[in-house]
Structure formats: C-alpha cells, structure tokens
C-alpha positions as CSV (number, residue, x, y, z in Angstrom):
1,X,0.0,0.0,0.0
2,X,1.0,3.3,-1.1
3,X,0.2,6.6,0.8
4,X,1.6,9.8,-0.6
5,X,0.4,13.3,0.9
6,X,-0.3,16.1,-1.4
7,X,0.9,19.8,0.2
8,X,-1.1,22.6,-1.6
9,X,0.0,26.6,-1.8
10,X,-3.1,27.5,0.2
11,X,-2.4,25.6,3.4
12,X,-4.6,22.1,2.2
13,X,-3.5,18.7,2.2
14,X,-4.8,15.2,0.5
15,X,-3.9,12.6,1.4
16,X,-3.6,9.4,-1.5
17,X,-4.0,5.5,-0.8
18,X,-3.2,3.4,-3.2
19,X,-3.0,-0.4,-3.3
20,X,-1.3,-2.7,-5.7
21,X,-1.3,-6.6,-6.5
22,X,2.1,-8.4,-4.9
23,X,2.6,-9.5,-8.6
24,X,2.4,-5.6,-10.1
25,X,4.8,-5.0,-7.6
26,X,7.0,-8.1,-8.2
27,X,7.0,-7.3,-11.6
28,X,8.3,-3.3,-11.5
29,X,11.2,-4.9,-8.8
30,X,12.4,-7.5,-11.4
31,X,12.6,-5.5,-13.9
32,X,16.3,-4.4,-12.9
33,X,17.5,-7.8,-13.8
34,X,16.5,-8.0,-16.8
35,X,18.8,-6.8,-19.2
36,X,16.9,-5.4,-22.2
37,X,14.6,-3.4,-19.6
38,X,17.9,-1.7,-18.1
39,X,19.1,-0.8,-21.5
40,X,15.5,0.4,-22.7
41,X,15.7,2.3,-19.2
42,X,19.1,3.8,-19.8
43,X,18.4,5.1,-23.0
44,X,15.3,7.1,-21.6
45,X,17.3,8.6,-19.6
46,X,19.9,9.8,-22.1
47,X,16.6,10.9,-24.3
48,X,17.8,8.2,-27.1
49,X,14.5,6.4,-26.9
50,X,11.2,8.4,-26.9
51,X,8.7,5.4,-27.2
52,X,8.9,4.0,-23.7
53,X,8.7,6.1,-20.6
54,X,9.2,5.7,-17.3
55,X,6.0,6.9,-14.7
56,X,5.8,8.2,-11.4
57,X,6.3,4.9,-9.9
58,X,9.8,4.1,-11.3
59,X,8.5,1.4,-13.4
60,X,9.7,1.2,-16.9
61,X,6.3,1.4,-19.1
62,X,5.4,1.2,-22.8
63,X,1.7,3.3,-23.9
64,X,1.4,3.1,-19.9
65,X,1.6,-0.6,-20.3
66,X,3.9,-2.1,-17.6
67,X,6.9,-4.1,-19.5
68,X,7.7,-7.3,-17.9
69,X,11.0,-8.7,-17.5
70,X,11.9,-12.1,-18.5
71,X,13.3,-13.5,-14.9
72,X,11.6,-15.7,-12.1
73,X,8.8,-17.5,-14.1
74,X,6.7,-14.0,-13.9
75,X,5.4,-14.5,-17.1
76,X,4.2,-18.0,-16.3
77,X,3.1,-16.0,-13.1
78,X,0.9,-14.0,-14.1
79,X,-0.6,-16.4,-16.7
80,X,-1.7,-18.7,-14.1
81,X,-3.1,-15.7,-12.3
82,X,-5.4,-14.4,-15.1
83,X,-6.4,-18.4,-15.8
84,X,-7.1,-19.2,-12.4
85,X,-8.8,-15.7,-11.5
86,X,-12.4,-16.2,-10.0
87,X,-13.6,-13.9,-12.4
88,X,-12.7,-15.9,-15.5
89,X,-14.8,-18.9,-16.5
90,X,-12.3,-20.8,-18.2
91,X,-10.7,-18.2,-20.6
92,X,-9.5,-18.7,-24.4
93,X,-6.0,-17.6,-25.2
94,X,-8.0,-14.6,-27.4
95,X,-10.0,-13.5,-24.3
96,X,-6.4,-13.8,-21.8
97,X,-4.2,-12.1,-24.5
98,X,-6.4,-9.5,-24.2
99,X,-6.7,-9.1,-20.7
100,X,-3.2,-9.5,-19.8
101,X,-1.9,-6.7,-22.7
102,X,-3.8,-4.3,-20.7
103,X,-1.8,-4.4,-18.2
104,X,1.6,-6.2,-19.1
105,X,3.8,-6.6,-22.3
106,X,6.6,-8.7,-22.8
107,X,7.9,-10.3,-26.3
108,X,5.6,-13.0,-28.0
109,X,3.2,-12.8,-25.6
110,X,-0.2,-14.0,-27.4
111,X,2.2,-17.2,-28.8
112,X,2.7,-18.1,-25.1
113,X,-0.5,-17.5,-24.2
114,X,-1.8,-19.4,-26.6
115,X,0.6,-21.8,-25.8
116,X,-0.3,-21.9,-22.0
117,X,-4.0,-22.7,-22.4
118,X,-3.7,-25.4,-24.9
C-alpha cells in the first residue's frame, strides 16, 4: 500500500491510498534484472529512446503498459493468475491475450499465451 500526501499553496493537504497486487509489484522490482529493460531504461534517460517512458512509480512502461522482465517464471506467473482468477470462466487464449496486454507486455506474448492454455 501506497500513501503519498499532497501539500497545496493554500495551506490544504490530500492525502492518497493506493493499493497494488504483490505481482504488479513483483514485476516493477524484477525489472532491474532483466537486461533489455535496463538498456530500454538507460536510453530514456539519455533521451535516445522516446517510445517507452518511465512513470511516477519508477516502473519502466510502454503506452502506460507495464513491461515485464523475463526473470523468475513472472510471465508463467501471471498467466496462471489471469487463468485461475475467480472472475474468468475458463478463458480462451483470445479472451487472456487481451486481458493481460492491458496491463503487461513482454515479447511474444499472445504465442505463449496461446501456448499456455492449450
């Protein structure tokens, strides 16, 4: 959980809450091991690469999709998360691909979640 406090010119404050899945948060740590991440994340910060972006939260981030690192079976992870989810009744690889790119992106991902569920 997340708390961050907002000071205002006039004297007011707000106060923020935010929560975040372990896995969202597993996911943003890991991705200093992954190679291709640090170099995508060093060249943002030398203003070589314009497409990706890091956000408020540190987290290296494509179209404000969060990339994911290739390290510690997240991938596999996270695939079992969406699968297994109480809120999916037994989900094609269409109906996961399209649930997981809204919030993760990593390389060949609709092969391995096609993959995955077959």
């Amino acid at each position: 959980m997340r708390i961050k406090l907002l000071d205002f010119d006039d004297g007011g404050v707000t106060v923020q809450n935010r929560v975040e899945s372990s896995l969202v948060a597993e996911v943003k740590a890991r991705q200093y091991e992954d190679h291709t991440l640090v170099r995508l994340r060093e060249g943002i910060q030398q203003h070589k690469i314009m497409t990706f972006e890091i956000g408020e939260d540190g987290a290296l981030r494509y179209q404000r999709v969060l990339c994911m690192s290739n390290v510690a079976g997240l991938r596999e992870k996270i695939m079992i998360e969406i699968h297994q989810s109480r809120y999916s009744i037994n989900p094609s690889s269409t109906k996961m691909y399209h649930d997981v790119k809204e919030l993760y992106l990593w390389d060949n991902m609709k092969k391995a979640i096609a993959e995955f569920v077959a």
